[in-house]
Backbone bond lengths (Angstrom), bond angles and torsions (degrees), N, CA, C in turn:
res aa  C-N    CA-C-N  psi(-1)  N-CA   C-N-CA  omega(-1)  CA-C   N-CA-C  phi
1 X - - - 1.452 - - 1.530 111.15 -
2 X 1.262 122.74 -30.64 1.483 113.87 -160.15 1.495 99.91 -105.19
3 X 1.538 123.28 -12.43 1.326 123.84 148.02 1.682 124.32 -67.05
4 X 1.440 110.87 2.28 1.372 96.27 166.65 1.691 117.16 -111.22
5 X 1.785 104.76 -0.51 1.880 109.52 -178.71 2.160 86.49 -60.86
6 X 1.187 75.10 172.45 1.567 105.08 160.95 1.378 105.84 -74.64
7 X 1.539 103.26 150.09 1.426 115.81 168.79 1.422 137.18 -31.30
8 X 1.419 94.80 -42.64 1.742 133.81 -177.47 1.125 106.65 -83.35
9 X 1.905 110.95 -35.41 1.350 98.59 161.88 1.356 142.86 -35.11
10 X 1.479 91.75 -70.25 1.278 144.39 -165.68 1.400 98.13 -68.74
11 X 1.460 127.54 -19.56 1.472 111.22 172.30 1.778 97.97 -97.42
12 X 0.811 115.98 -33.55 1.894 118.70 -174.28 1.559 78.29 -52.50
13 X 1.258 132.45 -84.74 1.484 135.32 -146.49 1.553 101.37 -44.92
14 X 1.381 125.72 -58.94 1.088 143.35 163.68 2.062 120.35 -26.49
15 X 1.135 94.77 -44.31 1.711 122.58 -178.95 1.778 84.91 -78.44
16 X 1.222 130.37 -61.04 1.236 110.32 -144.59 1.518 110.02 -112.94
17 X 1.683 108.89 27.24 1.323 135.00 153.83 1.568 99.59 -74.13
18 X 1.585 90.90 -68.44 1.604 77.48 172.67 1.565 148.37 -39.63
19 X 1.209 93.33 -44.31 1.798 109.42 168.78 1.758 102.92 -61.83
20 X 1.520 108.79 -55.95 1.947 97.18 -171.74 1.401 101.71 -55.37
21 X 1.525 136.17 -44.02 1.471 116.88 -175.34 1.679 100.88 -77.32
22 X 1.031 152.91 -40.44 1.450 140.32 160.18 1.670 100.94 -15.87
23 X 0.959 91.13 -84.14 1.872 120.43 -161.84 1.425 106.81 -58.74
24 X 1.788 117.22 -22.81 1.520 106.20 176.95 1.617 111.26 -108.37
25 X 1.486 117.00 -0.37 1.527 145.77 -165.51 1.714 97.96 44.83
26 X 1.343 116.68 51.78 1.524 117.14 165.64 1.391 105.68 -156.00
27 X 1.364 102.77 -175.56 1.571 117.10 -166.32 1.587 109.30 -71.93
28 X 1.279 127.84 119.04 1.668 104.82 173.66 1.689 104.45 -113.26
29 X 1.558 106.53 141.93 1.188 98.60 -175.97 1.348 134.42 -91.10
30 X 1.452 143.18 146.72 2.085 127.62 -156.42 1.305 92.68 -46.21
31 X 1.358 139.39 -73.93 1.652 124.53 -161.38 1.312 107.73 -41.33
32 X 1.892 130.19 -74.15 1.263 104.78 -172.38 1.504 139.71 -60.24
33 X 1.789 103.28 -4.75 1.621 111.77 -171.54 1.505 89.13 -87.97
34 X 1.544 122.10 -25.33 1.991 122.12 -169.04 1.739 85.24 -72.82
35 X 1.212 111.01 -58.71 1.313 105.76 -143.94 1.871 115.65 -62.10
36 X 2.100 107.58 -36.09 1.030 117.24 147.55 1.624 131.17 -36.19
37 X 1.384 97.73 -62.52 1.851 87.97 176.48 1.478 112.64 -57.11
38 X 1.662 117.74 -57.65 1.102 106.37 -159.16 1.608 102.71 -55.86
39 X 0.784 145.94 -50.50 1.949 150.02 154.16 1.317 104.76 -16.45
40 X 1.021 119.06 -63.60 2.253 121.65 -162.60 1.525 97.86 -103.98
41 X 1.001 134.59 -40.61 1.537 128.90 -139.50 1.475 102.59 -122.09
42 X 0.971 136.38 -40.62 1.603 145.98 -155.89 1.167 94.64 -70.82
43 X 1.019 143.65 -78.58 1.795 134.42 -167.59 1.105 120.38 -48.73
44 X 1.606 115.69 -61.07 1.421 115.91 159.95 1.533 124.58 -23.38
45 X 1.522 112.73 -70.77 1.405 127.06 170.35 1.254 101.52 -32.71
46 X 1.796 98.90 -81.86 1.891 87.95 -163.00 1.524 120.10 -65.70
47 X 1.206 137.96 -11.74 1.250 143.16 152.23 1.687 105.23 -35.17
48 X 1.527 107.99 -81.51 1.970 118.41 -173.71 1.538 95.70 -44.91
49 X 1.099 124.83 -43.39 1.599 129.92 -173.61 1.071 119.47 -39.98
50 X 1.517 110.81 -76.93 1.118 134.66 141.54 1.805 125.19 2.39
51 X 1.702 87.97 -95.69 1.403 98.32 169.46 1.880 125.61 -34.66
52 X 1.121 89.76 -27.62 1.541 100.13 -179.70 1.197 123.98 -69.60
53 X 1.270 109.93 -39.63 1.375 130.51 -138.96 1.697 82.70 -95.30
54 X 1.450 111.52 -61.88 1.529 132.70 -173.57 1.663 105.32 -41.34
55 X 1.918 108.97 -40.00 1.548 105.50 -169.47 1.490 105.02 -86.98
56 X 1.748 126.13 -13.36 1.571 120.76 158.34 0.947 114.70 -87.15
57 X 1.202 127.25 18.78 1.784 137.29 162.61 1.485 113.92 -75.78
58 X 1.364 89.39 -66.91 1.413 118.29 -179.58 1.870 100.98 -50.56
59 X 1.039 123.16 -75.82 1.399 126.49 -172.54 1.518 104.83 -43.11
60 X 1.531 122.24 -65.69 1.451 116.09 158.06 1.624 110.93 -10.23
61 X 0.786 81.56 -74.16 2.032 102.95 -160.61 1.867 110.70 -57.75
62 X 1.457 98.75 -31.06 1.305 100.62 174.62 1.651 114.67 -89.25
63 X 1.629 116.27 0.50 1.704 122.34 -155.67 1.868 79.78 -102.01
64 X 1.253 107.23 -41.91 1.556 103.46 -163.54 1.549 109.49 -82.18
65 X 1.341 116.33 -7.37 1.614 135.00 178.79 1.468 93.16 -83.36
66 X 1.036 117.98 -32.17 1.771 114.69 -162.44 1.333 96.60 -107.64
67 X 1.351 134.68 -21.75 1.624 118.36 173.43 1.646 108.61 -101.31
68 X 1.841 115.47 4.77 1.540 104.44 -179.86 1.750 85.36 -94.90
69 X 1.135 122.90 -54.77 1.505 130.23 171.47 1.475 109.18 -16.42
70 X 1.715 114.22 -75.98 1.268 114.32 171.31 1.120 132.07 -48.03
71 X 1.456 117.24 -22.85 1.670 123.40 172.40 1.924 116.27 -70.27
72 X 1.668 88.70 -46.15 1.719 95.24 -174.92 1.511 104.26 -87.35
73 X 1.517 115.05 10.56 1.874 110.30 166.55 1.277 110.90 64.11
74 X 1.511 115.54 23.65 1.684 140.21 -165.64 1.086 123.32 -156.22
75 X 1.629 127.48 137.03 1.498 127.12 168.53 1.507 105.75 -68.47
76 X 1.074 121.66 114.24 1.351 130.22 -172.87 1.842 113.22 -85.97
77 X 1.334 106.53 -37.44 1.474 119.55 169.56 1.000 116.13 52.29
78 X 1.311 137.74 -164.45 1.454 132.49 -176.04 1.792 127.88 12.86
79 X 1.499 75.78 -59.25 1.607 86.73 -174.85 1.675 129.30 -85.31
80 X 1.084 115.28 0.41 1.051 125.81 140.79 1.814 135.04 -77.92
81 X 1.404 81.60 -19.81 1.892 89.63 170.88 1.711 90.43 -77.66
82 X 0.837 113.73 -57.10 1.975 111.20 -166.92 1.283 98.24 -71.60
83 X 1.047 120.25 -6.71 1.931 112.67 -177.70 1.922 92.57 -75.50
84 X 1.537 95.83 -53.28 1.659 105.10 -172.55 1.805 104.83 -71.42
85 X 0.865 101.41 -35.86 1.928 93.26 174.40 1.540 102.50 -62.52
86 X 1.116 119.30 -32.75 1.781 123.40 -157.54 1.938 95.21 -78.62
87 X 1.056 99.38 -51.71 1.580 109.52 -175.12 1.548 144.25 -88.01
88 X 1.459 91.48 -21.37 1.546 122.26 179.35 1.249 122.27 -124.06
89 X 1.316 126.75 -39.32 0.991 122.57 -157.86 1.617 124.77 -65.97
90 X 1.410 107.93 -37.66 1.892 110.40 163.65 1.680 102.71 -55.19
91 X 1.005 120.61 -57.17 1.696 114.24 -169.89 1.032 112.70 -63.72
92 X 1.565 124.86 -27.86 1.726 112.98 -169.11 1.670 90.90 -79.62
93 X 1.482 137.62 -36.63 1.406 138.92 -166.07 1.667 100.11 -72.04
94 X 1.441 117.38 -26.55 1.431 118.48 -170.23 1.427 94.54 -87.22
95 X 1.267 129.65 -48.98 1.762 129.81 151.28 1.270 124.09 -27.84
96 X 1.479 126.17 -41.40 1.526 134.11 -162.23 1.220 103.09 -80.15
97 X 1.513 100.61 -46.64 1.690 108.06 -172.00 1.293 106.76 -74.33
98 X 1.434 143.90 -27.88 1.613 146.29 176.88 1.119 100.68 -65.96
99 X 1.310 130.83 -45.92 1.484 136.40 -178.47 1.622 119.09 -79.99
100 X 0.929 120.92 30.69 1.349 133.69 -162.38 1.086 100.40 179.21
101 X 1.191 128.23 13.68 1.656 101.75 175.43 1.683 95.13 -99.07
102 X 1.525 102.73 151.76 1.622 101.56 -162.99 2.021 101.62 -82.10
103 X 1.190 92.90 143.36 1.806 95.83 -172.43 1.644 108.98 -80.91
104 X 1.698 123.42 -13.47 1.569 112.80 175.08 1.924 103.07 -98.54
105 X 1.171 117.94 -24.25 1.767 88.42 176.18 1.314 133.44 -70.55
């Protein structure tokens, strides 16, 4: 099971193994620290994650709206958001996740 979370998963679960043996002053083992997060912690996480990810989307999306705009001497609007979804948008998410993917899980 914990070979199929995400990378990022797999380090949060990892992070907050650490905290249950902190917090219980004993050993906790990956299933009960996996099975805990995914229960208390997992939504939250991928929710803030999320949210994050969505508001450096957005800025992306609004930087390339404002430098295609400035090129055509026009608010281009819309269509510059779908110009950048059409052209960028898989690579900048395949970017986000390389850059964020955690380097110890």
């Amino acid at each position: 099971m914990f070979e199929q979370l995400s990378k990022a998963e797999q380090c949060a679960v990892l992070k907050h193994r650490q905290f249950l043996c902190a917090e219980r002053s004993c050993d906790v083992d990956l299933e009960c620290a996996m099975s805990d997060w995914l229960e208390n912690r997992a939504l939250p996480w991928r929710t803030e994650r999320q949210v994050s990810m969505l508001e450096l989307e957005r800025q992306e999306i609004m930087r390339h709206k404002w430098i295609e705009s400035e090129k055509a001497r026009r608010d281009l609007g819309n269509d510059a958001v779908l110009d950048w979804i059409q052209k960028h948008a898989a690579r900048w998410r395949e970017w986000y996740e390389r850059e964020n993917e955690p380097t110890n899980a």
